[in-house]
C-alpha positions, 0 to 999 in steps of 0.5 A, a space after each residue: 801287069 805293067 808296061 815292064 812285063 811286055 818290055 823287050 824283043 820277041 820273035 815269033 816260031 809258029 802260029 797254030 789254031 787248033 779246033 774242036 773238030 781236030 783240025 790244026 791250021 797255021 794261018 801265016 804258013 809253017 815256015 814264019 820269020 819276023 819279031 816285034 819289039 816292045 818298049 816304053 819309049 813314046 808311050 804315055 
């Protein structure tokens, strides 16, 4: 994998841990909002 595969802007839906014991929990909440932005520009 190199730097090119994670180039670009993502934004973020949901957030859900499932565990074994059938529980479903959304650390940040139902209603998320945000986006990160990956680029090559000051990486070395």
């Amino acid at each position: 994998m190199n730097r090119k595969c994670f180039q670009g802007r993502w934004h973020i839906l949901s957030w859900e841990q499932a565990y074994d014991d059938g529980r479903l929990v959304h650390p940040m909440g139902t209603e998320l909002e945000g986006f990160i932005e990956h680029s090559d520009y000051g990486m070395f």
